[in-house]
C-alpha positions as CSV (number, residue, x, y, z in Angstrom):
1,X,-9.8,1.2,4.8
2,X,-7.2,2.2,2.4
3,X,-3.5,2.0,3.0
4,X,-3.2,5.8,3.3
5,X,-5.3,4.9,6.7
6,X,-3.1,2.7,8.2
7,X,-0.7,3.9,11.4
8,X,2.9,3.7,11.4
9,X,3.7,-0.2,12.6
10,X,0.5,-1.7,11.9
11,X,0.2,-4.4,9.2
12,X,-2.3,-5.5,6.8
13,X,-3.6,-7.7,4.2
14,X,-4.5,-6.2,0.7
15,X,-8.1,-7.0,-0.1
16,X,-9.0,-5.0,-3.3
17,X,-7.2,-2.8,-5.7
18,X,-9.5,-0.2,-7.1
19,X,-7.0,1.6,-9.8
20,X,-7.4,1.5,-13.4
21,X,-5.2,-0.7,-15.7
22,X,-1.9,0.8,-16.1
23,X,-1.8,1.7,-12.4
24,X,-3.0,-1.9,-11.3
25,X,-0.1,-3.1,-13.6
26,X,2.5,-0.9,-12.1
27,X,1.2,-2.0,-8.6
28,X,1.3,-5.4,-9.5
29,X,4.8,-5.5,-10.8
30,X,5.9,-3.8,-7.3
31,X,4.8,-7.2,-6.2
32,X,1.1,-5.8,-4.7
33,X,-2.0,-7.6,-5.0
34,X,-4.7,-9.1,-3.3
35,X,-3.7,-11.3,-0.4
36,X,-0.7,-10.0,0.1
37,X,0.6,-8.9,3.5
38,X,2.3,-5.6,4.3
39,X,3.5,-3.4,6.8
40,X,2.9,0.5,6.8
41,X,6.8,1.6,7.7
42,X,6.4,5.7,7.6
43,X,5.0,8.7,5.5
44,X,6.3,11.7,4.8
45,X,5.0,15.1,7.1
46,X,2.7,16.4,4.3
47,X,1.7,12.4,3.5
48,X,2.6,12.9,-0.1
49,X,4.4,9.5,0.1
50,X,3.7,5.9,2.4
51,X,6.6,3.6,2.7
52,X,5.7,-0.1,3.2
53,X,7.4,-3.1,3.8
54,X,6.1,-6.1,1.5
55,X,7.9,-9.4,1.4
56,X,10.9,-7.9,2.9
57,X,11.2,-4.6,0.0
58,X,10.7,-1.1,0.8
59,X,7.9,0.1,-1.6
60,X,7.3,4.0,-1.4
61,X,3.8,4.8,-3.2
62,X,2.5,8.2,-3.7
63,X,-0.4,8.8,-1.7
64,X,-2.7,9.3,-4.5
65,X,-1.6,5.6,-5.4
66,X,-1.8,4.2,-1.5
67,X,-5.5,5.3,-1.9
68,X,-6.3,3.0,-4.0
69,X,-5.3,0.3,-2.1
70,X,-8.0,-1.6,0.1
71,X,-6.8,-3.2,3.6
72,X,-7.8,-5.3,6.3
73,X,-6.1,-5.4,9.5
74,X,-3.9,-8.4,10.6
């Protein structure tokens, strides 16, 4: 599922990132990548935005960015 699928509260573990290189890069110096853990903390009413808590930092992605994002379920 990708992270735009994820409820409010519920916490994953990223399994794949599907963007393209200079995406991927800005993901990955937001600290996300493969293995890591996160928990989905809100979005906004129209889900333009997802705020997640990863290794205690608020990250706030666009959604077209979250959707890229592959979870699992802790």
């Amino acid at each position: 599922m990708s992270l735009n699928e994820l409820k409010i509260n519920q916490s994953a573990k990223i399994m794949r990132i599907t963007a393209g290189d200079e995406l991927r890069d800005r993901l990955f110096s937001l600290g996300l990548s493969e293995g890591k853990k996160l928990l989905k903390i809100n979005s906004t009413l129209g889900k333009n935005t997802v705020a997640i808590e990863l290794e205690r930092t608020c990250v706030i992605l666009r959604s077209n960015e979250a959707e890229h994002i592959f979870v699992e379920l802790n």
